[in-house]
Every structure is written in C-alpha cells, then in structure tokens.
C-alpha positions in Angstrom: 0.0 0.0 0.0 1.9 3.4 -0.9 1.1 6.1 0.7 -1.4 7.9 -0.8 -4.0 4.5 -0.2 -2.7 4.8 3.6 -3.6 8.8 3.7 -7.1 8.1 2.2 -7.3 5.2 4.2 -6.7 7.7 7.4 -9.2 9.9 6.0 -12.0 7.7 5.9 -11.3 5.7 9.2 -11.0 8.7 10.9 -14.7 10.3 9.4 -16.3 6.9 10.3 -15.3 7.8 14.1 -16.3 11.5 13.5 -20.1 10.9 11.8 -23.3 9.3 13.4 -23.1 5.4 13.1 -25.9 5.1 10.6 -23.3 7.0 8.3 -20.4 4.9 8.5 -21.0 2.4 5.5 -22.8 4.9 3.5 -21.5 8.5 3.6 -19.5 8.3 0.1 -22.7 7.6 -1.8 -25.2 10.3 0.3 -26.6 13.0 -1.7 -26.9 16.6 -0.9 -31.0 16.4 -1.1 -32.6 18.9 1.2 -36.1 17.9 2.7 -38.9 20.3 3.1 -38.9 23.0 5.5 -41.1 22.6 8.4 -43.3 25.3 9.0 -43.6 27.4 12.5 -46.5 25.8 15.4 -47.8 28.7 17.3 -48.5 27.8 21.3 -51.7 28.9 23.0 -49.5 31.9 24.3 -49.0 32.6 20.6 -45.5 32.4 20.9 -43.7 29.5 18.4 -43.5 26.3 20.0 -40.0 25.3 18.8 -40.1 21.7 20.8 -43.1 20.6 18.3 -41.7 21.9 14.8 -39.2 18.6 13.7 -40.6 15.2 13.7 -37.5 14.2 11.5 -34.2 16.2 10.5 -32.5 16.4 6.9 -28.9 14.7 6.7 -25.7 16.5 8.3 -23.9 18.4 5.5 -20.5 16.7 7.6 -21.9 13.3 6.1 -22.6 14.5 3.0 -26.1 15.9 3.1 -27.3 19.6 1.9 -26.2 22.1 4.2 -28.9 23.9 6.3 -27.4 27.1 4.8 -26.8 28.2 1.0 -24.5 30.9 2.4 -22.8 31.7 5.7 -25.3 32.8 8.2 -23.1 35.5 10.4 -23.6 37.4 13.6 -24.8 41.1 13.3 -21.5 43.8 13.8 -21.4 45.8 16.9 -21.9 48.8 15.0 -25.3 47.4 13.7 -26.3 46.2 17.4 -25.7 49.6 18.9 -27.7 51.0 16.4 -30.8 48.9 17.1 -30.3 47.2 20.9 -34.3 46.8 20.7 -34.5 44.5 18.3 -31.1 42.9 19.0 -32.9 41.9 22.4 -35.7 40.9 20.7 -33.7 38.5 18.7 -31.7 37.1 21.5 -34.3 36.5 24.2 -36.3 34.3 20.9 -33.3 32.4 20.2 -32.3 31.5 23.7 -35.9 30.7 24.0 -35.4 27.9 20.6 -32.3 26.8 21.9 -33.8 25.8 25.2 -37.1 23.8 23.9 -35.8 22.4 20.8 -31.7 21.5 22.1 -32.4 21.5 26.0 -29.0 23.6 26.1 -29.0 26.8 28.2 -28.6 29.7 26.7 -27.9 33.4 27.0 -26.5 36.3 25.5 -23.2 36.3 25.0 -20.8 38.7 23.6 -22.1 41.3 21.0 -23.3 39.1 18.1 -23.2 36.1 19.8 -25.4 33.4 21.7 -23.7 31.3 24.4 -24.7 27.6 24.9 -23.5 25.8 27.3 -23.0 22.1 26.3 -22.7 19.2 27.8 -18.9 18.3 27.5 -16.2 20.0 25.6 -15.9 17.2 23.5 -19.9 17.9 22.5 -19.0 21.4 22.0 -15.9 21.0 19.5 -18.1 18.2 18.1 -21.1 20.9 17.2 -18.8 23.2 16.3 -17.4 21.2 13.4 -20.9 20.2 11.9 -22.7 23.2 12.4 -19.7 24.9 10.3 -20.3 22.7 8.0 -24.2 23.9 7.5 -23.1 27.0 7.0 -24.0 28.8 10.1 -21.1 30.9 12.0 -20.2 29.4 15.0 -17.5 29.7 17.9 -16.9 27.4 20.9 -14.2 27.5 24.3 -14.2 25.0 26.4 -18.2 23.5 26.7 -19.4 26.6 25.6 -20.6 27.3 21.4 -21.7 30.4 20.3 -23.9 31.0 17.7 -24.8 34.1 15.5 -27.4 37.2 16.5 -28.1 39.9 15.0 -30.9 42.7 14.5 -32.1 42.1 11.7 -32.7 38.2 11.8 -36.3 37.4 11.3 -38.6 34.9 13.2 -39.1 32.7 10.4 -35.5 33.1 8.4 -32.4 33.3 10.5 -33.3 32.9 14.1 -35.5 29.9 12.9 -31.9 28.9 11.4 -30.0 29.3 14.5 -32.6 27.1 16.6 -33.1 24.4 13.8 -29.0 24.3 13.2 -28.5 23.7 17.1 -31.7 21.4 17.7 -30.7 19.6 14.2 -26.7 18.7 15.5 -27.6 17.7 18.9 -30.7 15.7 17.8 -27.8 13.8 16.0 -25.1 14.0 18.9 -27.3 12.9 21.7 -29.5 10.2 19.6 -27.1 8.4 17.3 -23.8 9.0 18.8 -23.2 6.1 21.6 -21.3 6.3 24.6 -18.3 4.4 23.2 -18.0 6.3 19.8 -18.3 9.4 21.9 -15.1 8.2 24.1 -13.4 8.0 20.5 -14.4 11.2 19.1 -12.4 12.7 21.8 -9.6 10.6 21.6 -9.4 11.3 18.1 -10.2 15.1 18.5 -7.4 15.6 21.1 -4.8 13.7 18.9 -5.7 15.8 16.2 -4.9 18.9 18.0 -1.6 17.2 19.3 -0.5 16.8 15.7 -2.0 20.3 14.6 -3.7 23.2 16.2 -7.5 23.5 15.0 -7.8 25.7 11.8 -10.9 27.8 11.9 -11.9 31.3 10.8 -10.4 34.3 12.1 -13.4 37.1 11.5 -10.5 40.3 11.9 -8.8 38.9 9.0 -7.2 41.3 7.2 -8.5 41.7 3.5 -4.5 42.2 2.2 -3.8 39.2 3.8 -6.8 37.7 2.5 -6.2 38.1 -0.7 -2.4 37.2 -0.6 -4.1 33.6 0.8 -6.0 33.6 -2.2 -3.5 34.1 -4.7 -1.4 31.3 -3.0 -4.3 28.7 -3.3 -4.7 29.8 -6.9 -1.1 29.2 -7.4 -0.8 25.6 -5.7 -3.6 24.1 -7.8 -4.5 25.9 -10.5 -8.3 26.3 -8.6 -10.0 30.1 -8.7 -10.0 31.3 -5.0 -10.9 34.6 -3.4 -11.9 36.0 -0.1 -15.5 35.8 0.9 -17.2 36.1 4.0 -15.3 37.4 6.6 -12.4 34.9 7.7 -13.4 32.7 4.6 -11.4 31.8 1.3 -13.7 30.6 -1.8 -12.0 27.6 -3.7 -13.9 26.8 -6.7 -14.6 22.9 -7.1 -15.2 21.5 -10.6 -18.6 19.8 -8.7 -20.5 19.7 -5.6 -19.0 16.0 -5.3 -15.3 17.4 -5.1 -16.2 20.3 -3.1 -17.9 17.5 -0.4 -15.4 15.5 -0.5 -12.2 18.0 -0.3 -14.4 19.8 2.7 -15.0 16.3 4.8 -11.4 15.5 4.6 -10.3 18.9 5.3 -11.9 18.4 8.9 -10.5 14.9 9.4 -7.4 17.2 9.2 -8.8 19.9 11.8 -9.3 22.1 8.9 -12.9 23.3 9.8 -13.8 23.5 6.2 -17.4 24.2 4.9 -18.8 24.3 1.1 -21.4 26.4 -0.6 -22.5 25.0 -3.8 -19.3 24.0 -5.7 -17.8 26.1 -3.9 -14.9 24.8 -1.1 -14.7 27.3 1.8 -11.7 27.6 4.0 -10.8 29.5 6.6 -8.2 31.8 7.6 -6.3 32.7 10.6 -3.9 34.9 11.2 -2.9 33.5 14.8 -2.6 30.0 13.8 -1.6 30.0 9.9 0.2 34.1 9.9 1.0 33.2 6.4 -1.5 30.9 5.2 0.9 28.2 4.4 -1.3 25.2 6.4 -4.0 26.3 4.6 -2.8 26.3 1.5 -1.0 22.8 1.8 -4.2 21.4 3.2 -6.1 22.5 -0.2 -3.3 21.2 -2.3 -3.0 18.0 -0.3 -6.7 16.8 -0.7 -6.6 17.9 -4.5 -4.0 15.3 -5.1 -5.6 12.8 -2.8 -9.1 13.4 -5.0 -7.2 12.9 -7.9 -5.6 10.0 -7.0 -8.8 8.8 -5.4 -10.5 9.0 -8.9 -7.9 7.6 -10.5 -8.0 4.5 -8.1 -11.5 4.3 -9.0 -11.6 4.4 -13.0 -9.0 2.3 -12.8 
C-alpha cells in the first residue's frame, strides 16, 4: 500500500469515528438532497413552540447531506447592534428561548453578536462546532461553551428559525445516534488531532491584504480560482458539488474546519494560527491530489 492509499485510508477511518453510526458504510454515496422545511406551530401563548416543529431532521452536511445554509449565516456587527439594541434583544431573548425547547442547552447572550450555549462536554462542544460549520451557520466554541450568530435584523421565520433548527438539528444527531463508546473515540481522536495540529478555523479580523495574498497562494498551488469571501473565509472553486464534499469532509478529518457552498470549497483563515496561510494552502493542495488519485484509483 503506498502512501497515498494509507492517507485516504486515514481519511476515511478517521470520518467513520467522527459521523453518526448510521453513516459509516454509507457517507461516500449520500446526496446533498434537502427535505422540506417545516413550518412554524404557534403555542396557546401565541409564541412558536420550537419543541413541536421537527418530527425528522435532513442529513448532516459533515456526512454529505445539503447544508442547512446556502451561504454563511453570520452574527450582526457591533456597529449594527448599537444602532438597534431593541431589536437585538428581541432577537436574542427568541433564540435562547429555541435553543432551550428544541436542544435542551442553556442559553444566553453572550458577547455582542453572539449566543452562548453551554453544552454538555467539551468534547460535544468542538463536536457541534465542526458540523454546524459545515451547514453553513457561523459558529465559535471555548471549552463547553458554542456560540452562535445574533443579529438585529434576523427574522422569526428566516435566520433565528436557522439558529434554533442548526443547534436542535446537531444535537438531535449528537445525543441520539452518537453512543457512549464512539463518543469516548471522538475525543480521543479530536485531542490527537490537535496534538498533531492546532484546529484551523476562521479568524473574523482577518485582514483583507492578507486575505487576498491567501487567495492568490491557493490559486497558485492548484490551479483552482480562489478569493476571499465572507469574513475569515477563502472561496475555492470545485469543478462539482461531489469534489467540493469530498475535499471539505477530509479537510476536517485534518482539523481544517472547512465548509462548502455550492461547488464552492470554503476555507478558513487565521492569522494567529496560519500568519502566512501556508497550512491552509497545503491542506487544499493535499486533498486535491488525494481526490485525484482517489479518482484515478477508482476508473481504474
């Protein structure tokens, strides 16, 4: 076995200890098919009732099914906050509200922009953290607390019904199809991940120069079109949906918190961990080759 079979071989053992164990035999051939959106239920108080709204959840985008998000879902500036606290209260009291009937998590305000949940290990919390990146919803976590995006203009039935579905959807999945055992090896294989590397995920004060210096590195590497996006994000552009799904899953397995809109592979820059991009843009080039050589093996 040379040692691109042993790399992929990595890859794959380590995503079948990462993903739900009704994924294991099947994530390669799962298909980014969104289901319906359910609808809000209104109490007798006439507030929603978040606990009654999900009698099923789509596939996580981490195992291959659509993401929850087209775009990146991000928390509101503190510019915009001070400019509207009303509503920015408004938003946060109904999302802490979700979070509590649909994920049983506590939850309150946290830092401007951000909702604080506190979860029930740290292991849960880096856990979330990595799938709910991947749905395309901005996320944060220290310790056993996540944080998830607020902002003042997120409406009832848009974004802050995104925040409450993204958390109740990921911890549906954690806390019903993730056993005791596999969660033991999760956190084995999360801290020996960080051992080998320090976690790779975005850095929101990026700096646009540096940004675009990233960029133009990535380009150069492998030939792929890449430029800045959202804040803290570089755009890869994947040749299909299947590439960009299968580049972004094996980014992670490499604590690359990687996510993908479309055909588009998003990766994510940090000036603390990667000043000069360089692990990102060896990570990219890395799992081009290995999808290469992965179709190769394949046809052939």
């Amino acid at each position: 076995m040379n040692e691109m079979d042993v790399a992929l071989d990595t890859i794959d053992a380590r995503l079948r200890i990462l993903l739900p164990e009704q994924y294991a035999e099947k994530y390669q051939e799962m298909e980014p098919v969104p289901m319906r959106s359910a609808g809000l239920k209104y109490g007798g108080d006439g507030r929603v009732a978040w606990d009654e709204i999900w009698g099923s959840f789509c596939h996580l985008a981490m195992a291959g099914g659509p993401p929850h998000k087209g775009r990146l879902l991000e928390p509101g500036t503190p510019e915009a906050i001070a400019a509207d606290p009303s509503a920015y209260e408004t938003v946060t009291e109904e999302i802490t509200r979700g979070i509590w009937m649909a994920a049983d998590l506590p939850a309150v305000p946290g830092s401007p922009g951000w909702i604080k949940v506190q979860c029930f290990s740290q292991t849960m919390a880096e856990w979330l953290a990595r799938a709910i990146t991947i749905e395309n919803v901005a996320v944060r976590w220290s310790g056993v607390l996540l944080f998830l995006p607020a902002a003042p203009h997120f409406r009832l039935e848009k974004e802050i019904k995104n925040v409450i579905t993204v958390i109740a959807k990921t911890t549906h999945y954690w806390m019903g199809h993730v056993s005791r055992e596999q969660k033991a090896s999760i956190a084995d294989l999360l801290m020996r991940m960080t051992a080998a590397s320090m976690v790779l995920e975005p850095d929101r004060g990026a700096d646009p120069a540096h940004a675009a210096r990233v960029a133009a590195a990535i380009h150069e590497q492998t030939g792929l079109a890449a430029s800045p996006i959202a804040a803290g994000w570089i755009g890869v552009a994947c040749g299909s949906a299947a590439q960009a799904v299968w580049m972004m899953r094996a980014l992670v397995t490499a604590n690359v918190l990687a996510r993908r809109e479309e055909t588009m592979l998003c990766v994510p820059l940090n000036r603390e961990v990667d000043p000069d991009g360089a692990i990102v843009t060896a990570a990219v080039r890395r799992m081009q080759t290995l999808a290469e050589y992965r179709g190769q093996r394949a046809g052939g």
